[in-house]
C-alpha positions, 0 to 999 in steps of 0.5 A: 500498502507499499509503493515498491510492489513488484520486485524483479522476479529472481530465482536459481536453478543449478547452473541456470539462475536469474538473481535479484538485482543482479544488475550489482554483479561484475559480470553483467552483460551491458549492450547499446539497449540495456543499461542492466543485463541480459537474461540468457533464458536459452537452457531454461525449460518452458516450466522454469520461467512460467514458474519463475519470470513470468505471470501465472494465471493466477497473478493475470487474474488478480492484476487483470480483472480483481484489482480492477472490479476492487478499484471502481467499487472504491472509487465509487464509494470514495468518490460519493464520500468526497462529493457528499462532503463537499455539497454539504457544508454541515458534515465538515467536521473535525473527524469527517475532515481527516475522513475526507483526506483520506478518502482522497488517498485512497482514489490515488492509491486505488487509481493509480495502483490499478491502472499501472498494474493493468497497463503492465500486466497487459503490455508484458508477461515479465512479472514485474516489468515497468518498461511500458511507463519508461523511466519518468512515469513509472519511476517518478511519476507512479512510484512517488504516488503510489508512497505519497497516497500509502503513507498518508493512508497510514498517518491518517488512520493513525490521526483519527485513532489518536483522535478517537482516544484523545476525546474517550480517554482524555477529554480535557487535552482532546478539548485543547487540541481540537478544531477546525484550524487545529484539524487542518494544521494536522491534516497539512501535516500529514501530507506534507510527511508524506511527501517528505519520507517519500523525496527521502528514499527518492534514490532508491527507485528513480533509476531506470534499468533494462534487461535484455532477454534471450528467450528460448527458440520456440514459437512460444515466445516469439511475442514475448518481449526482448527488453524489460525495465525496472525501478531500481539504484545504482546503489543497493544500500539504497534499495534496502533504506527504500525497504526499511524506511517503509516498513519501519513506520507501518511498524510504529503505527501499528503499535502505536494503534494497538495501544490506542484501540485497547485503551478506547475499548477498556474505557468504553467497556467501563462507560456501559451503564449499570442502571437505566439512565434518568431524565436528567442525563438524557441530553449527556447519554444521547451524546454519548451513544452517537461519540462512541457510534463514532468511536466504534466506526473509527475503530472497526476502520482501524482494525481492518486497515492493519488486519489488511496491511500486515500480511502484505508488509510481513511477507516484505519484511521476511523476503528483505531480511530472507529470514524464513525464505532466503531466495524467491519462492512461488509460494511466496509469490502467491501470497503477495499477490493475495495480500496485495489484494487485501491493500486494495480491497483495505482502501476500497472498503474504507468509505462503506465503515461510513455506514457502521453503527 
């Protein structure tokens, strides 16, 4: 669930090496055409850079043909969801109105996410390589949607979670914070958070810099391209305030869910009834089967998002910090391809928890 997801590839092989960002060391070299480096790959082997610079079959596979049979299947559900919402008047409840933004989040995400990573795996074998889109699409137009949609997925879900133990555990407070005005209100909140926490790390992805590459002499490569580009700053410290500022609040909600999800399930654990229920209570026991169907469904929605989000954001997390793994390694590139797989399918599934008893 990160907008930032595709770093440049970085790696070092004796005397040959590729670094991460390295348009910050001194001896860069700056042509008419490329405002970064240049790549000399000459000395490389055929083996180094389809290890290391360009996509494997494997990442062709996922960017190219999963990512976008992932993509229909939610916008279709989300779509139906949307259209549903909107021809029925009845259904435009508190919950099903944070449902709903969601819904509209995750269209982004998946439309947006896709197509660019369609486009640019299509265009270029460079993994990572934005210099189809340029400057302006990519860096100010893809780039923001992509945060804009993944933090309002995040603010969403954890609304509806805070919602879910407001009404279980406190339902007198849920009571006074609760309606159609106040839900809206919330919803506004979140979008404009997320367009805010966006425009504050706008400096660490909006310059665009181009990357000269000197390819072997080998037919191979003869339609490769000579130039790439990437979203980066002038600044690193930017680069590592972008990183933080998006790991950091998936960190708080994370928390903040889990403490909410084991608060509702002890509360429902202790609300099983011990005995069959009589008439009289019949009314108060068929409300609270369909509050607490509704609680299960959030819950189970809730779940999974951070069960599909984590992996991606931990891998993140280990790389920024190079804690575990302090330089690029292709086993690592595997895995953020797997989960960055698991985001897309967390937002593709979403509407179909719709349909959980």
């Amino acid at each position: 669930m990160s907008g930032l997801e595709d770093p440049i590839p970085s790696f070092s092989l004796g005397n040959n090496s590729v670094t991460d960002y390295s348009i910050y060391v001194d001896d860069y070299i700056q042509t008419e055409d490329c405002n970064g480096l240049e790549w000399n790959l000459e000395n490389f082997t055929h083996t180094d850079i389809k290890t290391y610079l360009i996509y494997s079959t494997f990442s062709m596979f996922i960017l190219s043909t999963v990512l976008p049979v992932i993509a229909v299947i939610g916008i279709l559900g989300n779509g139906a969801f949307i259209f549903l919402i909107w021809k029925v008047p009845s259904m435009r409840n508190n919950m099903n109105i944070i449902l709903l933004n969601l819904a509209v989040a995750d269209v982004i995400y998946l439309f947006v996410g896709t197509s660019e990573k369609f486009v640019n795996t299509l265009s270029s074998p460079v993994a990572g390589d934005k210099y189809f889109f340029g400057n302006v699409a990519q860096c100010w137009i893809i780039y923001p949607s992509l945060l804009v949609s993944s933090f309002t997925s995040l603010l969403l879900v954890s609304l509806l979670s805070v919602e879910r133990y407001l009404a279980i555990c406190r339902p007198l407070v849920h009571i006074k914070i609760s309606g159609r005005r106040r839900t809206l209100c919330y919803v506004t909140l979140v979008w404009l958070s997320s367009f805010i926490v966006t425009a504050s790390i706008y400096p660490s992805y909006t310059d665009f810099f181009t990357a000269c590459i000197v390819w072997p002499n080998d037919t191979t490569y003869e339609s490769y391209p000579s130039i790439s580009g990437f979203c980066l700053s002038e600044d690193i410290t930017w680069l590592s305030i972008g990183e933080i500022v998006q790991i950091f609040p998936f960190l708080v909600a994370l928390i903040l869910n889990v403490v909410c999800f084991v608060k509702i399930i002890f509360k429902l654990y202790r609300r099983l009834p011990s005995s069959v229920p009589t008439m009289d209570d019949a009314m108060a026991t068929r409300q609270r089967k369909s509050a607490n169907a509704a609680t299960r469904m959030l819950l189970v929605n809730g779940i999974a998002f951070f069960i599909f989000a984590t992996p991606f954001h931990l891998v993140n997390a280990i790389q920024f910090f190079e804690i575990i793994f302090p330089s690029w390694s292709p086993d690592i590139d595997v895995l953020k391809y797997i989960f960055l797989l698991m985001l897309y399918i967390n937002s593709a599934i979403n509407p179909y928890y719709l349909w959980y008893d």
